[in-house]
C-alpha positions in Angstrom: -214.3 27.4 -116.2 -212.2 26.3 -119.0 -208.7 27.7 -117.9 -209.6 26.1 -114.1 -210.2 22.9 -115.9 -207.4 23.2 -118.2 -205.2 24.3 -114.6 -206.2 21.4 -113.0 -205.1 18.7 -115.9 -201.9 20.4 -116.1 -201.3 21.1 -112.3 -201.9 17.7 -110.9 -199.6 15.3 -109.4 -202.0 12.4 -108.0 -204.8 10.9 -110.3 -207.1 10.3 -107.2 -206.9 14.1 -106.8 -207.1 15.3 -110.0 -210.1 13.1 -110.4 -211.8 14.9 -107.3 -210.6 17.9 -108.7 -212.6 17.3 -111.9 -215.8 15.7 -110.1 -215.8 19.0 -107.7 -215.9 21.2 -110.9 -218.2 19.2 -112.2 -220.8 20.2 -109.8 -219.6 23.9 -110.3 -220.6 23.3 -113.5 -223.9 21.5 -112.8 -224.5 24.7 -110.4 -223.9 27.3 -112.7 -226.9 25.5 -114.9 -229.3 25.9 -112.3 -228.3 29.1 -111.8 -229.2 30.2 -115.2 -232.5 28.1 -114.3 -233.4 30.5 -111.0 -232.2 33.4 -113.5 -235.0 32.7 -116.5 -237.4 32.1 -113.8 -236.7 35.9 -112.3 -235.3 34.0 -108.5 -232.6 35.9 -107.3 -232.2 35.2 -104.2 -231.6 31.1 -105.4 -229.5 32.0 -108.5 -227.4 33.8 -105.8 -227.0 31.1 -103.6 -226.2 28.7 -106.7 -223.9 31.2 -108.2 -221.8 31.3 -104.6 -221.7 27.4 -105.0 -220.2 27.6 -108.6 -218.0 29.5 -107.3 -217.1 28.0 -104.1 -216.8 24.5 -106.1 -214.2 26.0 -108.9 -211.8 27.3 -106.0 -212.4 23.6 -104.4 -211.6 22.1 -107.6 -208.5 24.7 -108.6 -207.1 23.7 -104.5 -207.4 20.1 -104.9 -205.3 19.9 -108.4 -203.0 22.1 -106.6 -202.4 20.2 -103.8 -202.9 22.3 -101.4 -202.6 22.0 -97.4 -206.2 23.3 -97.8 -207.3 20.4 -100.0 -205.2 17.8 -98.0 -207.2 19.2 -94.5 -210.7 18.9 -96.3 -209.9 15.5 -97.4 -208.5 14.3 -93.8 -211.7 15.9 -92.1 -214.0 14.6 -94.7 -215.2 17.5 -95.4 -214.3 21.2 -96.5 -214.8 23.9 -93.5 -216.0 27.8 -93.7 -212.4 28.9 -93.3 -210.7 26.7 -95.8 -211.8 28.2 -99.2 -210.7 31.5 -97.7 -207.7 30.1 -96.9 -207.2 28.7 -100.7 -208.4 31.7 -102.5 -205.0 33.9 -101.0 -202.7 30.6 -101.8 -204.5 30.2 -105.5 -204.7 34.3 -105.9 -200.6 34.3 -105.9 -200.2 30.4 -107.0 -202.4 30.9 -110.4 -203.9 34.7 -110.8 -204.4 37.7 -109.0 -207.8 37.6 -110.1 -209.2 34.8 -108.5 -209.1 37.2 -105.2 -211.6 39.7 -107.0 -214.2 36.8 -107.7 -214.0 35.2 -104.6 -215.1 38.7 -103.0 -217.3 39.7 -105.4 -219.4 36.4 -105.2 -219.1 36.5 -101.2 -220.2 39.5 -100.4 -223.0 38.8 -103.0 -223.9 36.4 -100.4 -223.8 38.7 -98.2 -226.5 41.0 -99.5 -228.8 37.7 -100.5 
């Protein structure tokens, strides 16, 4: 979480952005916490679901501060779409680190199995 946030301060161009950018990984952070709640109280099937969402809120957060077309489409359609954090993850995977492919599947397909 640290090197998304510290990404997004150095990657952004617009305040209004970067300020979504740091509200959306806010709630990725709010997310992980209850998580680690549904984890301690032996729920996997909701610290799944909350993991997916901490995940799914970082890429948010990493597009947005990058200004990508991704981020730009969400914003216009006032809301983010199933295809659109797909579409992020290959732009950010080659943008920021190769790496942020591998967690995007591994927390999908996790998902998958929930």
């Amino acid at each position: 979480m640290r090197s998304v946030l510290k990404s997004i301060d150095k990657g952004s161009a617009k305040t209004e952005t970067a300020m979504n950018a740091k509200e959306q990984l806010s709630l990725s952070v709010w997310t992980l916490d209850e998580a680690r709640g549904y984890i301690e109280k032996g729920d996997a099937v909701q610290a799944s679901e909350k993991l997916y969402t901490t995940v799914e809120e970082a890429i948010k957060a990493l597009a947005t501060s990058k200004n990508l077309p991704e981020s730009e489409k969400a914003e216009s359609n006032r809301r983010w779409t199933a295809t659109l954090p797909f579409n992020a993850v290959e732009k950010l995977s080659e943008m920021v680190d190769p790496r942020i492919r591998d967690e995007w599947t591994q927390a999908d397909s996790s998902m998958s199995k929930a």
